[in-house]
C-alpha positions as CSV (number, residue, x, y, z in Angstrom):
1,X,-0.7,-13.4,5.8
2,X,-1.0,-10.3,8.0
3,X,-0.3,-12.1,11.2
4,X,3.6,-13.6,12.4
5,X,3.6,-17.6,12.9
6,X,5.4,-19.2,15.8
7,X,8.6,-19.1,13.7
8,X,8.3,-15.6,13.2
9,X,7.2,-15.4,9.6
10,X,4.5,-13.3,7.9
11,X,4.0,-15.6,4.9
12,X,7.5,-15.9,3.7
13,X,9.2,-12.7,4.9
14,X,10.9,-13.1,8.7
15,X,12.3,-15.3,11.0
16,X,15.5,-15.5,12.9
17,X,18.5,-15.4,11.8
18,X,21.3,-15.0,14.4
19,X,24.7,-16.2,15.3
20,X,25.4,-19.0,17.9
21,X,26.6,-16.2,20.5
22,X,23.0,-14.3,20.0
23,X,21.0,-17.6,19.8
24,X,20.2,-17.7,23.7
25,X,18.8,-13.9,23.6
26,X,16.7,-14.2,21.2
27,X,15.5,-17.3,21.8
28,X,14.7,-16.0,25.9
29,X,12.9,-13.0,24.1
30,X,10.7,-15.3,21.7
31,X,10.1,-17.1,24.5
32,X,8.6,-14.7,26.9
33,X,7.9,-11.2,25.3
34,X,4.0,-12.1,24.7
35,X,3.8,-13.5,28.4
36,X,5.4,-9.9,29.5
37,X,3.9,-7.4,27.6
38,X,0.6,-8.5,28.3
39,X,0.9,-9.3,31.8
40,X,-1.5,-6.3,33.8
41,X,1.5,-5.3,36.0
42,X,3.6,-4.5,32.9
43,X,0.6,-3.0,30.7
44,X,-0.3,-0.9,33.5
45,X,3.3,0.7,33.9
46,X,3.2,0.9,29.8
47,X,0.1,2.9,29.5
48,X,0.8,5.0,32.4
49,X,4.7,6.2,30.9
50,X,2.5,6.2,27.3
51,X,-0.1,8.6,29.1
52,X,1.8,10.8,31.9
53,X,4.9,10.6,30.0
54,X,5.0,10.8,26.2
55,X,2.1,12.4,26.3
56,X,-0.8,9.7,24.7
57,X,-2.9,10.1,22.9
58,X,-2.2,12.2,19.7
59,X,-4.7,14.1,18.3
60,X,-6.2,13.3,15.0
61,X,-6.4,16.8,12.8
62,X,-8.1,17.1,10.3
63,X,-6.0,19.4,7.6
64,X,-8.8,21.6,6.3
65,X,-6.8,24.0,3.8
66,X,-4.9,20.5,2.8
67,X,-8.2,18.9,2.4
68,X,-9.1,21.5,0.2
69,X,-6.1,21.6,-2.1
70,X,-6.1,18.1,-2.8
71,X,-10.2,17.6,-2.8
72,X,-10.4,14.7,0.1
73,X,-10.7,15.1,3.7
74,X,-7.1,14.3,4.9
75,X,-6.9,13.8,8.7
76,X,-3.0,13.8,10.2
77,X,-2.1,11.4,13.4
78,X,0.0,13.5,15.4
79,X,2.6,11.8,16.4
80,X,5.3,15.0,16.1
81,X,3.6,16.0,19.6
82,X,5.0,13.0,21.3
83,X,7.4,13.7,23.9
84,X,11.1,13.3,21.9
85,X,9.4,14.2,18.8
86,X,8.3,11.3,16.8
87,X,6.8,8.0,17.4
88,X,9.9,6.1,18.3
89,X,9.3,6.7,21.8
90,X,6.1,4.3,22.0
91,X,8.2,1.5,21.3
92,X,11.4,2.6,23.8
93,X,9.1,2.7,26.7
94,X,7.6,-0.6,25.7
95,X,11.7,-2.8,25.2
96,X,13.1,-0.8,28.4
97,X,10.4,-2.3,30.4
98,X,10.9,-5.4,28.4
99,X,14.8,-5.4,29.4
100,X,14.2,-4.7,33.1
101,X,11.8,-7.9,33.3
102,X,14.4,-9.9,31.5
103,X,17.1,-8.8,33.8
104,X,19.5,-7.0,31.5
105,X,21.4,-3.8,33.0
106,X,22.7,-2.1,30.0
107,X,21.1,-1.0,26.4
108,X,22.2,-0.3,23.1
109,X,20.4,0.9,20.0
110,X,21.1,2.2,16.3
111,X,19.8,5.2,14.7
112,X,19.4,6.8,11.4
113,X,17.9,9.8,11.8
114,X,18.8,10.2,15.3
115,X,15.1,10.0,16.7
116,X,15.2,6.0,17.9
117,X,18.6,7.5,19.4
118,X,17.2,10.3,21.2
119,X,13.9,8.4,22.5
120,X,16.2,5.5,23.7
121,X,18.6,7.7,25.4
122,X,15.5,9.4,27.0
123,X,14.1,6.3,28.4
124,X,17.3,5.0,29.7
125,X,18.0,8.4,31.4
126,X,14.0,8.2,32.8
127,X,15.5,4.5,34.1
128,X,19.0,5.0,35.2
129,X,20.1,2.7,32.0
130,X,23.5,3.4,31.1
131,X,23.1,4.0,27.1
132,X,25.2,3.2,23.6
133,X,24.1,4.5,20.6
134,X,25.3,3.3,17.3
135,X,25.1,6.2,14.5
136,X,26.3,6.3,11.2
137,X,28.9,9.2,11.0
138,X,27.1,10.8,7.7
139,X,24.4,10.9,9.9
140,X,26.1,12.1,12.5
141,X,26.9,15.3,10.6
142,X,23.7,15.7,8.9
143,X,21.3,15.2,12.2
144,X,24.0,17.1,14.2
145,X,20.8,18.7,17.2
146,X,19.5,15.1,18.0
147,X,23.4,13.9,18.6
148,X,23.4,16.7,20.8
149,X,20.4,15.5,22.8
150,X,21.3,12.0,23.2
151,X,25.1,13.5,25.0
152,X,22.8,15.7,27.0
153,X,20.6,12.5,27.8
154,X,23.5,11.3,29.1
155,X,24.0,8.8,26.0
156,X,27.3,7.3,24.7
157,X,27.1,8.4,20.5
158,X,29.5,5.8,18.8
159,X,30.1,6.4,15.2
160,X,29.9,3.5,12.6
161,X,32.4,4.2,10.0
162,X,32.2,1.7,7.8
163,X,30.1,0.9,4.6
164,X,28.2,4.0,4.0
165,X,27.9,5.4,7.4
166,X,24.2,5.4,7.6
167,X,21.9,3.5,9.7
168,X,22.6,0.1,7.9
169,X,26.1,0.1,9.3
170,X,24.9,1.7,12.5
171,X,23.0,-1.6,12.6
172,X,25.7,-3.6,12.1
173,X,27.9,-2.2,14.8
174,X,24.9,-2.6,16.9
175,X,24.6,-5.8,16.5
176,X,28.7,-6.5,17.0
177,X,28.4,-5.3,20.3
178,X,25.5,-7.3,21.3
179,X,27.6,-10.0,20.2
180,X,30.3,-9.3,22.3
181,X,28.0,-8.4,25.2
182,X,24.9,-11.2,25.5
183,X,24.3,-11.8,29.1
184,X,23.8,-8.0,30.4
185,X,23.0,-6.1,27.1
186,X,19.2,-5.6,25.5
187,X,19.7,-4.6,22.2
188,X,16.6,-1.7,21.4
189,X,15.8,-2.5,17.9
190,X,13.8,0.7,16.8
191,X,11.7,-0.4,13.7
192,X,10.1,-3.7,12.6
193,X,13.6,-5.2,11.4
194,X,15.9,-7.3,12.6
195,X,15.2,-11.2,13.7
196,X,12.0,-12.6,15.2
197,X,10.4,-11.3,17.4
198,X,11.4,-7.8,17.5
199,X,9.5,-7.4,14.1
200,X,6.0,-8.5,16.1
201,X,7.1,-6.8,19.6
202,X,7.9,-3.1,17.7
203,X,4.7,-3.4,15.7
204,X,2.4,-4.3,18.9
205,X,4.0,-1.3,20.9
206,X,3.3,1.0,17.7
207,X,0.3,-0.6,17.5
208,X,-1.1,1.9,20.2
209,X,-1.1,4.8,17.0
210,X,-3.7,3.0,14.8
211,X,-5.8,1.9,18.2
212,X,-6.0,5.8,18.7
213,X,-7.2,5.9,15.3
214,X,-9.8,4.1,15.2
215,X,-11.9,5.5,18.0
216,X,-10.5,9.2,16.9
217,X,-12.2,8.6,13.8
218,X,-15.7,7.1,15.1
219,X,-15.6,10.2,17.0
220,X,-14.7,13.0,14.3
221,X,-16.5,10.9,11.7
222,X,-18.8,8.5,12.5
223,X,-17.1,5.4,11.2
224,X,-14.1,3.3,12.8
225,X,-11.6,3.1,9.7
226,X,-10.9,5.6,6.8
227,X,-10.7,4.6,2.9
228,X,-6.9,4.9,3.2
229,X,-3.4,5.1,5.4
230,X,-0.4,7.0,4.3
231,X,2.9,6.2,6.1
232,X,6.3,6.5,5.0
233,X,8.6,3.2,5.5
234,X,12.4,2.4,5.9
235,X,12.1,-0.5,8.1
236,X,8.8,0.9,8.7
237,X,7.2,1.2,12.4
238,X,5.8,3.9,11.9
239,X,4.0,2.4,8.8
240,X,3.4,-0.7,11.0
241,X,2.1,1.1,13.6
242,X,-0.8,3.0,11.7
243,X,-1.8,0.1,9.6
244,X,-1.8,-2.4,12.4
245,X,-5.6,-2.3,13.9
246,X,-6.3,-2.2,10.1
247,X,-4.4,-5.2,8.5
248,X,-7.2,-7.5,7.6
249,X,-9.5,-4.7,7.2
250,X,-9.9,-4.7,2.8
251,X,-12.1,-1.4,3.1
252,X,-8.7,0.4,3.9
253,X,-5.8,0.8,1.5
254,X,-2.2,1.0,3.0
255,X,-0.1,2.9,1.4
256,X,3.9,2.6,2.1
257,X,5.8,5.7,0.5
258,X,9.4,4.7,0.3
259,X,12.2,7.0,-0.5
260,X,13.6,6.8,-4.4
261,X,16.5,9.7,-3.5
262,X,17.4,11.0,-6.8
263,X,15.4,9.0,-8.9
264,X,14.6,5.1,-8.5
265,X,16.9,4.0,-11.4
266,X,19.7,6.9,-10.9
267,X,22.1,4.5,-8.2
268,X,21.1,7.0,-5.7
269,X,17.7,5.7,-4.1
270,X,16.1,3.5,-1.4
271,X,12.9,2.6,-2.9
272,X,13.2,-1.4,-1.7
273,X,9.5,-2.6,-2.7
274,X,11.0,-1.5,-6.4
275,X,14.7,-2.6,-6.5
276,X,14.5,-4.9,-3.7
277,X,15.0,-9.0,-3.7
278,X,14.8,-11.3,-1.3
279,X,17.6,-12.0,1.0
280,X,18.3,-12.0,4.5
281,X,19.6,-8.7,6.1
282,X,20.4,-8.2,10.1
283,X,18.6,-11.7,11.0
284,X,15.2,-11.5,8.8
285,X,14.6,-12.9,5.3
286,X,12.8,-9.7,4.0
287,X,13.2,-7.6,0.9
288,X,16.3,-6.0,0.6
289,X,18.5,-4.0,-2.3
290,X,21.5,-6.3,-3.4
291,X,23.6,-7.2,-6.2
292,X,23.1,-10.5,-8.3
293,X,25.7,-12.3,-6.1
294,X,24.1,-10.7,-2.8
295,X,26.1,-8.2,-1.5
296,X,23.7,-5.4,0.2
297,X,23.6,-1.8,-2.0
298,X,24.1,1.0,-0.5
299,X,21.2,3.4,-0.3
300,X,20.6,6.7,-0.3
301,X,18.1,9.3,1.0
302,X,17.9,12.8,1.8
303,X,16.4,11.6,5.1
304,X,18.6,9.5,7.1
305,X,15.5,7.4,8.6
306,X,14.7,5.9,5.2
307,X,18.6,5.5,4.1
308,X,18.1,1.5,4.6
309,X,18.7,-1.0,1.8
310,X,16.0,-3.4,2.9
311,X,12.1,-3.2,4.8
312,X,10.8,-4.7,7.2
313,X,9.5,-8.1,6.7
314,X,5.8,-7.3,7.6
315,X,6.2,-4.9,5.3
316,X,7.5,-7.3,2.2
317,X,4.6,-9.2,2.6
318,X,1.8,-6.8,2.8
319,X,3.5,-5.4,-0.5
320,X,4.3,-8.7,-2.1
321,X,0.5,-10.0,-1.3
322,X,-0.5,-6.2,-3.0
323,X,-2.0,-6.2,0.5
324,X,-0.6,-2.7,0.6
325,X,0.3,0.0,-2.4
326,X,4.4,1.2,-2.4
327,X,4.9,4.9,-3.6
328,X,8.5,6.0,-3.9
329,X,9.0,9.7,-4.0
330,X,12.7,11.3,-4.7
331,X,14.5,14.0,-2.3
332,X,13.0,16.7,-4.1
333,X,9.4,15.9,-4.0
334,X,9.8,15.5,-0.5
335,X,10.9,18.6,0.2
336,X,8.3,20.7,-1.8
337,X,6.1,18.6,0.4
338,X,7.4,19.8,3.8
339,X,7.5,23.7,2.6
340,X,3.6,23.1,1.0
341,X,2.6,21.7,4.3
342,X,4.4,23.9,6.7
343,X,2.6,26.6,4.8
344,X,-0.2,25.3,3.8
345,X,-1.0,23.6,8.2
346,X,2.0,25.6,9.7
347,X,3.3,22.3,10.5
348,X,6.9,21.7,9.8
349,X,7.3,17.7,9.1
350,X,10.2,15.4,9.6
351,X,12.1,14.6,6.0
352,X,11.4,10.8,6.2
353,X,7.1,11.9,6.8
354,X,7.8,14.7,4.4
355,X,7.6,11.9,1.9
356,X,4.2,10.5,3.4
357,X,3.1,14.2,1.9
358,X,4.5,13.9,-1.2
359,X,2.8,10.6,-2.2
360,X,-1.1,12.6,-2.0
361,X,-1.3,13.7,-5.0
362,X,-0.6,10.1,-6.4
363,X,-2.5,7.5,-3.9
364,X,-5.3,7.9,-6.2
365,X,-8.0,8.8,-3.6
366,X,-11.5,10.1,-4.7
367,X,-13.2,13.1,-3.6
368,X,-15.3,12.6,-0.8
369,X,-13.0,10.0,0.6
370,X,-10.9,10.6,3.9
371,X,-7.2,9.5,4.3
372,X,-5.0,9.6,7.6
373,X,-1.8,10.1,7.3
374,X,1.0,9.3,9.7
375,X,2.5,12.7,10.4
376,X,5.7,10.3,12.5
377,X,7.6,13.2,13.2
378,X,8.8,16.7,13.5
379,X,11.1,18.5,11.7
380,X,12.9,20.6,14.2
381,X,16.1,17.7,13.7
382,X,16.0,18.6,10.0
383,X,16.1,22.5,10.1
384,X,19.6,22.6,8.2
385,X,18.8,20.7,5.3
386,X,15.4,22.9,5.2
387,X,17.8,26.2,5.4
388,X,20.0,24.6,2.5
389,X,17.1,24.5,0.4
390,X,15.5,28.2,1.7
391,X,19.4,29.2,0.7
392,X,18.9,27.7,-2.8
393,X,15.7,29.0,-3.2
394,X,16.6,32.6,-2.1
395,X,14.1,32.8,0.8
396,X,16.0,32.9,3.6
């Protein structure tokens, strides 16, 4: 089942699971977000900001000298060239005009790898919004320039110092403080996690990537759909996104590269599909890495966007149903990735897309076959880790 119920499932993956204090929020956003985001006045304002503001639509390039290498014609949705640089800001635009029809005055938000931080503080700042961003404090330290950004945005950066200190205590915090605050407080969920419906809501305003899709392809190739979609996941909106137009469409594969970290089976990894059972993390029943007696993991991931013990429950069912192929791919393979394609395109990826990369030479796609893949972000945010590895390598 590609398609949430009423209750907010997608077969059994999803639905709501909140305390009393959240109950009335969530239930005021089930109720109404269809009704809203569909209404002309709103989709209007949402294409417009989409158009004049992030800067929509993407191009689709095709990667000739990566085409060549791997001997199928690979075409890359540019999403890096979105205002804030990545696709987080598609959804942003679409909840802070959400939160202004629902009469809240103040927004908060979690990030891992600092872009959902940075595109929330930008919208806020674009509506005069005032801003808290939850960060885990190791990723504060490793995505040290998009911390920056969201001060200079005029954010507040709180640090979550508890567990880990990655985004699955950044979520928790987040979710404290939404506690605490109900009545004038939207809470900007930035992938397709959490309860029902921000799962559905974050997937239909992503949804905009694979509707550029299809009518890029018809026009570069002839035909609507391609043989296959490569997208990394952590919760996975970018993933959810890019597949979306394409859910019930068989001739397509999905393919969801998750991050394994230093191997899948070293203690060190994130790869969920692989390691993951079910259980109910931040107020879905989803897929998630835990012990026997259900306490979460903690993950781990070169990239702080994928450094998540669980995936979004769309997600755990379009892997569960075999619906969609997982790939993991460890820290090292996705950096080889981001040099080979920033030599290779002269484009410089994002670690967490660096993975998407990584996972071509293993989605088992035949010559003469053409594959997408969701290039979600740029890699400006992750320059030092890329200098650490130059260092290593002696190329700087």
């Amino acid at each position: 089942m590609t398609t949430v119920d009423e209750k907010g499932y997608y077969g059994e993956f999803g639905g709501a699971f909140v305390p009393e204090m959240l109950y009335a929020n969530v239930e005021e956003l089930r109720s109404r977000y269809l009704d809203i985001i569909y209404e002309p006045a709103f989709q209007r304002e949402f294409q417009h900001l989409l158009r004049e503001y992030a800067g929509r639509p993407t191009p689709l390039y095709l990667a000739k000298r990566l085409s060549a290498h791997y001997g199928f014609t690979i075409y890359l949705k540019r999403e890096d060239l979105l205002h804030t640089g990545a696709h987080k800001v598609n959804n942003t635009i679409g909840q802070i005009l959400v939160a202004r029809r629902l009469g809240k005055t103040r927004i908060i938000a979690e990030t891992g790898a600092g872009q959902h931080g940075v595109a929330t503080a930008t919208v806020c700042a674009l509506m005069g919004m005032p801003c808290v961003v939850y960060m885990g404090e190791v990723d504060m330290a490793r995505q040290a320039p998009n911390v920056a950004r969201m001060r200079m945005l005029g954010a507040e950066v709180r640090p979550a110092l508890s567990g880990s200190r990655t985004l699955k205590d950044a979520t928790n915090e987040a979710i404290r403080d939404w506690i605490n605050n109900p009545h004038d407080t939207h809470y900007i969920i930035g992938s397709v996690v959490g309860p029902h419906p921000f799962p559905d809501m974050v997937a239909r305003f992503q949804s905009v990537i694979s509707e550029e899709m299809k009518g890029q392809l018809e026009d570069h190739t002839g035909r609507a759909h391609p043989d296959a979609i490569i997208a990394c996941v952590g919760g996975g909106s970018n993933a959810a996104g890019a597949f979306y137009h394409y859910l019930d469409d068989e001739r397509v594969r999905l393919i969801a590269v998750e991050a394994a970290g230093k191997g899948i089976h070293s203690g060190h990894s994130a790869a969920t599909s692989i390691l993951g059972t079910k259980g109910i993390i931040h107020g879905s029943r989803t897929l998630l890495m835990q012990t026997p007696d259900g306490q979460i993991t903690e993950p781990y991931s070169i990239s702080a966007g994928l450094d998540y013990p669980g995936i979004g429950p769309l997600h755990a069912q379009l892997i569960g149903s075999g619906r969609a192929t997982a790939i993991p791919v460890t820290d090292e393979e996705a950096m080889q990735a981001a040099f080979f394609l920033a030599r290779t395109e002269g484009i410089i990826p994002a670690l967490e897309t660096a993975h998407a990369f990584a996972a071509l030479d293993r989605a088992g796609i035949a010559p003469g076959q053409t594959a997408v893949v969701n290039l979600s972000g740029r890699g400006d945010k992750d320059l030092a880790a890329y200098m650490e590895e130059m260092g290593a390598l002696k190329i700087l």
